[in-house]
VOSE-725891 format. One record per residue (C-alpha): residue number from 1; residue in one letter; x, y, z. Coordinates in pm, 1 decimal, always signed. Example, Ala and Ser with C-alpha at 12.3 -4.5 7.8 and 13.67 -1.06 7.14 Angstrom:
REM residues 2
- resi  resn  x  y  z
- 1  A  +1230.0  -450.0  +780.0
- 2  S  +1367.0  -106.0  +714.0
//
This chain:
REM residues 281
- resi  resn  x  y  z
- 1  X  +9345.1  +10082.9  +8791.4
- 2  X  +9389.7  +10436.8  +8869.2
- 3  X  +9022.4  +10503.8  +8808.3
- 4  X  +8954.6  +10210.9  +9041.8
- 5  X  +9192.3  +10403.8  +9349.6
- 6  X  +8950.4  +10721.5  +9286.7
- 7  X  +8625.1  +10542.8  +9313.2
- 8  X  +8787.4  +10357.8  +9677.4
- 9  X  +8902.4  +10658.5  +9784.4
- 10  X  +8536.5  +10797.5  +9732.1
- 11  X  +8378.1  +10553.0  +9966.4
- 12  X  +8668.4  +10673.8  +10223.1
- 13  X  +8536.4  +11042.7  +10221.6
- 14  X  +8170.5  +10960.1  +10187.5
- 15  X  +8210.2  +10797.6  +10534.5
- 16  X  +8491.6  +11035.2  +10670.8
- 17  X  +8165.1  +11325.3  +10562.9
- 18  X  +7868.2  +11127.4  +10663.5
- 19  X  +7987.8  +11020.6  +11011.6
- 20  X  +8355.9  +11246.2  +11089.2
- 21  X  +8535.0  +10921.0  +11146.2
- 22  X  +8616.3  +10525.6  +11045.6
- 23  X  +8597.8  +10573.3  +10674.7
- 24  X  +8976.1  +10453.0  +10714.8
- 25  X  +8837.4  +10064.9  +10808.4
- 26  X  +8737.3  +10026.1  +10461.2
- 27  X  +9059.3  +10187.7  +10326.2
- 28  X  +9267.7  +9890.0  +10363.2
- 29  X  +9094.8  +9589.0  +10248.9
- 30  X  +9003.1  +9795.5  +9962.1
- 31  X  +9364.7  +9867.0  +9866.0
- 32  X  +9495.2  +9500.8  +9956.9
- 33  X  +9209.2  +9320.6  +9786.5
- 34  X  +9078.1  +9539.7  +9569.9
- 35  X  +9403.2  +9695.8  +9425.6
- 36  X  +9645.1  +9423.3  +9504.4
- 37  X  +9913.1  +9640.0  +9709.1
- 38  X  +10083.4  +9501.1  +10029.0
- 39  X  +9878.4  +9510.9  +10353.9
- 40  X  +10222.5  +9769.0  +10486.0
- 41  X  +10229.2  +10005.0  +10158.2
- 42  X  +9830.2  +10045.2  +10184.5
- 43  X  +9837.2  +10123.8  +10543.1
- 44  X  +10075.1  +10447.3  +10476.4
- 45  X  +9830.9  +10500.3  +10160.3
- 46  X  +9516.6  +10496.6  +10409.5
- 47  X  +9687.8  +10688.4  +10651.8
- 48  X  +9810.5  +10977.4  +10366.4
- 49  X  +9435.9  +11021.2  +10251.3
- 50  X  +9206.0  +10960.1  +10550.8
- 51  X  +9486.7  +11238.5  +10685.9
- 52  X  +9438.6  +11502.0  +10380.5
- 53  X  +9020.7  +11413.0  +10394.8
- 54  X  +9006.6  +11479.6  +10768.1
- 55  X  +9208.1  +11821.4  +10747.2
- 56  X  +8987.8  +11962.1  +10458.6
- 57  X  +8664.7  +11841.6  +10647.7
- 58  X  +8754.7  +11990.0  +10990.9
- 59  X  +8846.6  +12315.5  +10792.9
- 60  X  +8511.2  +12370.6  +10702.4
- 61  X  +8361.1  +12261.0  +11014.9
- 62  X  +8554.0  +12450.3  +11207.4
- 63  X  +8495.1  +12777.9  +11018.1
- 64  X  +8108.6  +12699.3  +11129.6
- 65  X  +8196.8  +12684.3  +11487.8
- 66  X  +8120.3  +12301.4  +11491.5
- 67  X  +8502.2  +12209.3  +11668.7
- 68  X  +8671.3  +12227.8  +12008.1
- 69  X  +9031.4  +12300.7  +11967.0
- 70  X  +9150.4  +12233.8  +12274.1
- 71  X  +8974.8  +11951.3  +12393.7
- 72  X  +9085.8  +11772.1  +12031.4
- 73  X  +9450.6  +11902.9  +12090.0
- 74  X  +9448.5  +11751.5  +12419.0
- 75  X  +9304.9  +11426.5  +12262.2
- 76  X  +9564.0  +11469.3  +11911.9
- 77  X  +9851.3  +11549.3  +12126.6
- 78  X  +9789.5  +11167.2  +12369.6
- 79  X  +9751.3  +10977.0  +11968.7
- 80  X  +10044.2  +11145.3  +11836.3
- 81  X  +10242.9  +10954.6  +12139.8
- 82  X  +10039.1  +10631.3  +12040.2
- 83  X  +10075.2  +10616.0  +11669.9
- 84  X  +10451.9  +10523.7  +11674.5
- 85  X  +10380.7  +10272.3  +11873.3
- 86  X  +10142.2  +10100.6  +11662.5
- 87  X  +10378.3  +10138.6  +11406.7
- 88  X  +10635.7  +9929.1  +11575.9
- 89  X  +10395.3  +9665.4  +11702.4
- 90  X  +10283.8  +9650.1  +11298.6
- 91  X  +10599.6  +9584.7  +11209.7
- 92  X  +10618.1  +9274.4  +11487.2
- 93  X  +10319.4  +9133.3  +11309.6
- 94  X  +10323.1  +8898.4  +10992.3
- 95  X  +10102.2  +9058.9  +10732.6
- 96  X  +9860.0  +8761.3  +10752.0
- 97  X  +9823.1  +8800.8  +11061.6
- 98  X  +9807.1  +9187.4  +11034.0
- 99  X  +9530.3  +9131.1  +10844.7
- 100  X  +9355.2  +8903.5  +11030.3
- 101  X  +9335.6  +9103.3  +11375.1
- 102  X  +9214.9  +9384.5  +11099.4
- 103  X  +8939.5  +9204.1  +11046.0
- 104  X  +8843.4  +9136.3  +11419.4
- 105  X  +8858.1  +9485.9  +11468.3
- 106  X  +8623.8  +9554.3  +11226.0
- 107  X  +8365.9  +9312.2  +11319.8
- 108  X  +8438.5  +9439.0  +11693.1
- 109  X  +8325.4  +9830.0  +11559.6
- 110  X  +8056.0  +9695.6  +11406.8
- 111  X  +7889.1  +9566.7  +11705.3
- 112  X  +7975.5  +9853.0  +11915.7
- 113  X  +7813.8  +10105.8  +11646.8
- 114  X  +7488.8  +9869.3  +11626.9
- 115  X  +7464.7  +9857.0  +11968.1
- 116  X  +7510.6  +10250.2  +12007.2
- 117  X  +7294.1  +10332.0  +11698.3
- 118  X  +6997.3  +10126.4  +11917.9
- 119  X  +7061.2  +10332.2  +12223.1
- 120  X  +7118.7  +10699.4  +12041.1
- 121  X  +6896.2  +10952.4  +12161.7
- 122  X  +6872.3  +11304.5  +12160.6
- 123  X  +6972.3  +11349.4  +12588.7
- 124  X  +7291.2  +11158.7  +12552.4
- 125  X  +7389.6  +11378.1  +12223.2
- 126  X  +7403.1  +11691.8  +12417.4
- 127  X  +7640.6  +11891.3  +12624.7
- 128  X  +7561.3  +11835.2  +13049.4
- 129  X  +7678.0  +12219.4  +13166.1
- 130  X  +7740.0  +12181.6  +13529.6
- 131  X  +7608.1  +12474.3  +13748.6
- 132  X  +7901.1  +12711.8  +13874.4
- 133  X  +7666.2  +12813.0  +14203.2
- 134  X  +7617.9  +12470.2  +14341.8
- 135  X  +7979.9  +12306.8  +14208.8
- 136  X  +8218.6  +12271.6  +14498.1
- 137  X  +8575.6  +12361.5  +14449.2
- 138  X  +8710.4  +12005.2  +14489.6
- 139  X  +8468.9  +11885.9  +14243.4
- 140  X  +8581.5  +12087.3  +13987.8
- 141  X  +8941.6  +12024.6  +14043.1
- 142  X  +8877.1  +11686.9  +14044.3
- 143  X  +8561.8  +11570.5  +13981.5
- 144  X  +8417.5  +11211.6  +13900.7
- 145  X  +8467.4  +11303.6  +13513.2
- 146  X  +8425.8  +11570.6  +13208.9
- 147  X  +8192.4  +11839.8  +13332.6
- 148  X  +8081.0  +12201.5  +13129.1
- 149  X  +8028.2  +12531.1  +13273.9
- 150  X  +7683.7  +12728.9  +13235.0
- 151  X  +7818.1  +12841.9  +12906.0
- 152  X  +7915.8  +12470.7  +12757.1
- 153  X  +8335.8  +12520.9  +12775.5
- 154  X  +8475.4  +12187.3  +12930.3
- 155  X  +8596.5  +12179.8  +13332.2
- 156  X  +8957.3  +12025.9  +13292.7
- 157  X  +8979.6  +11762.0  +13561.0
- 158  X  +9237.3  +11529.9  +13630.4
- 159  X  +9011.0  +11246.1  +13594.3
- 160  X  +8859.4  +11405.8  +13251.8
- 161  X  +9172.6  +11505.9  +13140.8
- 162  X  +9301.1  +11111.7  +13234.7
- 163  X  +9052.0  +10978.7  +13011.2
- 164  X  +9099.2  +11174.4  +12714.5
- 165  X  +9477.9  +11115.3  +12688.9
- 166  X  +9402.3  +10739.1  +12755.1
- 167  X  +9128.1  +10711.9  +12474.7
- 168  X  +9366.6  +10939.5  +12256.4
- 169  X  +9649.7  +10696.8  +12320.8
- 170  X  +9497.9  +10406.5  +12162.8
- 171  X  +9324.2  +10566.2  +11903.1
- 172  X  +9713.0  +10649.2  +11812.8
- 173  X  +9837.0  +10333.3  +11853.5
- 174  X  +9503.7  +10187.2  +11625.2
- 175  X  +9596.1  +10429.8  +11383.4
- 176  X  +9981.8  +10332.7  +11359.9
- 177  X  +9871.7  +9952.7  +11340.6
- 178  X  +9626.6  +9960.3  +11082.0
- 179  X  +9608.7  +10282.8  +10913.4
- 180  X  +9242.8  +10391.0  +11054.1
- 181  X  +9224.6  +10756.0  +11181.4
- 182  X  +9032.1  +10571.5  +11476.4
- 183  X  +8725.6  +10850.2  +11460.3
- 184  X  +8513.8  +10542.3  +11550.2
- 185  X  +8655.3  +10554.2  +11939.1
- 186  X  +8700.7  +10965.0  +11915.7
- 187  X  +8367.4  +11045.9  +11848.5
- 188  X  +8188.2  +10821.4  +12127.7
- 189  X  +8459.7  +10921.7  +12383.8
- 190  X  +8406.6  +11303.5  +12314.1
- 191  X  +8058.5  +11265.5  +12325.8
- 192  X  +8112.7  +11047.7  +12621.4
- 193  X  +8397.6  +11162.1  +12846.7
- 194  X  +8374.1  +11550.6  +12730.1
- 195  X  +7978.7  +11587.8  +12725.2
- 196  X  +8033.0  +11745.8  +12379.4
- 197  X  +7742.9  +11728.1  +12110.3
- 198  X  +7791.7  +11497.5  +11864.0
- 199  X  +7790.8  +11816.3  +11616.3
- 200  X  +8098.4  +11901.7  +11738.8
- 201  X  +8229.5  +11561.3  +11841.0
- 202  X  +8244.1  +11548.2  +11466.7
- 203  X  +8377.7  +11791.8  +11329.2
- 204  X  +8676.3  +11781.2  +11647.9
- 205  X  +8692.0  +11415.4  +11564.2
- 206  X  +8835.7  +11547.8  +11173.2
- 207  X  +9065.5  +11771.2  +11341.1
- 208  X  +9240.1  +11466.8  +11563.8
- 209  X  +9236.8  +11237.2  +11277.6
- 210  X  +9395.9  +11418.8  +11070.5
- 211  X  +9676.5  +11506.3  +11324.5
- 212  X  +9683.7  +11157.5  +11415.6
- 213  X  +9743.0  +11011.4  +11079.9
- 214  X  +9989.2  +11269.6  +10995.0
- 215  X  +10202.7  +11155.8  +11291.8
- 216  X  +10155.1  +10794.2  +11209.3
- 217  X  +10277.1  +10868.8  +10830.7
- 218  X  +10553.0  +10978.0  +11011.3
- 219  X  +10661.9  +10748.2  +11213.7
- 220  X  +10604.6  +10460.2  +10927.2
- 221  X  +10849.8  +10675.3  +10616.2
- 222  X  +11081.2  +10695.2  +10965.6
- 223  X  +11053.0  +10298.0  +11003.5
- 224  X  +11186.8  +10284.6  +10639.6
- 225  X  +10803.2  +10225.0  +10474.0
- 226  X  +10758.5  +10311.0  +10074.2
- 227  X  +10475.6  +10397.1  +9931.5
- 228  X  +10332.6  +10483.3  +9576.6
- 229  X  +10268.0  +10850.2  +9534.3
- 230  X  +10063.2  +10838.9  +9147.9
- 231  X  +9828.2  +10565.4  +9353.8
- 232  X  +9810.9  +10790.0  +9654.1
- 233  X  +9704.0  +11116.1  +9531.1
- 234  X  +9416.1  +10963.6  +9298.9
- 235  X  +9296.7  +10778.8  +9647.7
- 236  X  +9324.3  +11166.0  +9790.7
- 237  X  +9124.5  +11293.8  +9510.8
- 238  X  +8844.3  +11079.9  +9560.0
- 239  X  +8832.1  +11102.6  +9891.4
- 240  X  +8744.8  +11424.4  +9887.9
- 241  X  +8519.6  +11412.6  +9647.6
- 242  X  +8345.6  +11171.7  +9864.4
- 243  X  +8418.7  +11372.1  +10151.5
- 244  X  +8195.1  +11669.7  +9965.0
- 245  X  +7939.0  +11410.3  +9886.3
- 246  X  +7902.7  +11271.8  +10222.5
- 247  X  +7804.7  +11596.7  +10429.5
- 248  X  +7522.5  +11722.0  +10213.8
- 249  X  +7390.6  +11288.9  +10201.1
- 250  X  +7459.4  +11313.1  +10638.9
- 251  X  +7263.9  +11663.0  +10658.4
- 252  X  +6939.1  +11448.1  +10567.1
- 253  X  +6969.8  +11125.9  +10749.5
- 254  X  +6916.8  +11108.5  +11170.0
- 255  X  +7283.3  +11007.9  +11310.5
- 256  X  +7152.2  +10673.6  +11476.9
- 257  X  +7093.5  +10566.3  +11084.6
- 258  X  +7395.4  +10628.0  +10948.4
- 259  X  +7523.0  +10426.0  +11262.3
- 260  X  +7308.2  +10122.7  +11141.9
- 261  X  +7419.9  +10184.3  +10768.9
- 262  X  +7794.6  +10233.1  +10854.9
- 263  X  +7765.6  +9939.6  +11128.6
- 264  X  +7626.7  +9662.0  +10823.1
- 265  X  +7892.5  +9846.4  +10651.2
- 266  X  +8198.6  +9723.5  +10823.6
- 267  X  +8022.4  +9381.4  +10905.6
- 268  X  +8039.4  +9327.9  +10563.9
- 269  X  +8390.7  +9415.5  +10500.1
- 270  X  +8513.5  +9261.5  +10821.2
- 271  X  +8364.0  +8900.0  +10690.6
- 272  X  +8518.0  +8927.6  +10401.6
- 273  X  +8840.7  +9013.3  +10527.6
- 274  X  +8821.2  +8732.3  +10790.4
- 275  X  +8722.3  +8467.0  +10495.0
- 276  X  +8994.3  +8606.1  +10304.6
- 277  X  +9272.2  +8514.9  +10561.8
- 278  X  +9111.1  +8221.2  +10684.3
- 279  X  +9088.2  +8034.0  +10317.7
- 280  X  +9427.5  +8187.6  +10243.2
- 281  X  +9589.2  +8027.0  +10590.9
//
């Protein structure tokens, strides 16, 4: 079965490289119905690898000057606060029924990536600077959201900087519940609420993830969680394999197909996971 763990852990990096975020949704249902291992031991598992993945991929990306540091600290430092709490509310939660809000959430991403893949275009991708000799004082101490200078760096607002933590909060708390780094909210609110290009939406997305899921590991081997380590490190090993895989395949496809792909994706998974729990309740 070992063999089996590298081949999941694959199709983890393969969307961790092709997209810099929700290669974690599939992690789960493939360890709980694929592998057989409780919904709470896979979730550390997920969390372990989508964590080690993330780390090597914003490594390289960041070397390439394709990362914000601290815009994704800001964002890391506001999940790091929300992963324990996921944890707790995870360990509230039957495992059925763990299971089953797992799969709303995935059919809920899946929408919201179709929808998002149909609107992608080329202005929305790109960084807004805002123009230093017309920009008031008060607007850029407190402006009506994330602006950029003439030379791209991000204008700190209160309002921007409200947003971030807020988006960062649940991705931490997604991430503690159900073992997902939770790139599939970082990247659209980067892109979104910090103007950044999705270029380096990505590769800053890796860098929170992996700070993110380090923190929830944390807080679930403090809440008394075991895991297998043999099972873990093959899943780590093919992750980044996949994760290797995934950026030269995402180099050659436009980002508003990989959306589509990685959209019908998760639909898939997210039915089964639903038909799953509801022929098993």
């Amino acid at each position: 079965m070992l063999w089996l763990s590298v081949v999941f852990g694959g199709i983890v990096g393969v969307s961790l490289g092709l997209t810099g975020g929700g290669g974690a949704i599939f992690a789960v249902p493939m360890l709980v119905y694929g592998l057989g291992r409780p919904a709470r031991e896979a979730v550390v598992v997920s969390l372990v690898a989508v964590g080690v993945t993330s780390l090597i991929g914003f490594l390289q990306k960041w070397r390439r000057g394709e990362a914000e540091l601290p815009t994704g600290g800001l964002f890391a430092l506001a999940g790091m606060v929300g992963a324990p709490c996921g944890t707790w509310l995870a360990r509230q939660i039957p495992e059925s029924m763990l299971m089953l809000l797992f799969s709303v959430l995935m059919l809920s991403i899946a929408g919201v990536m179709w929808g998002r893949a149909r609107r992608a275009s080329s202005s929305t991708q790109v960084c807004i600077p805002l123009d230093p000799a017309t920009a008031s004082d008060s607007y850029r101490s407190d402006g009506p959201g994330c602006q950029r200078d003439a030379s791209g760096n991000l204008i700190l607002t209160s309002r921007c900087a409200r947003l971030l933590l807020l988006a960062g909060v649940f991705a931490g708390i997604l991430s503690g519940m159900f073992g997902v780094g939770g790139g599939f909210l970082i990247v659209p609110a980067l892109v979104l609420f910090s103007r950044m290009s999705m270029l380096r939406a990505v590769g800053t997305s890796l860098m929170v993830i992996a700070i993110v899921s380090f923190s929830a590991v944390f807080s679930q081997v403090s809440a008394g969680q075991q895991f297998p380590w043999l099972l873990t490190l093959t899943f780590v090993a093919g992750g980044l394999m996949g994760l290797w895989g995934g950026q030269l395949v995402g180099q050659r496809l436009s980002a508003a197909l990989l959306q589509k792909l990685f959209a019908v994706a998760i639909l898939g998974v997210g039915l089964l996971v639903l038909a799953r729990n509801v022929m098993s309740g």
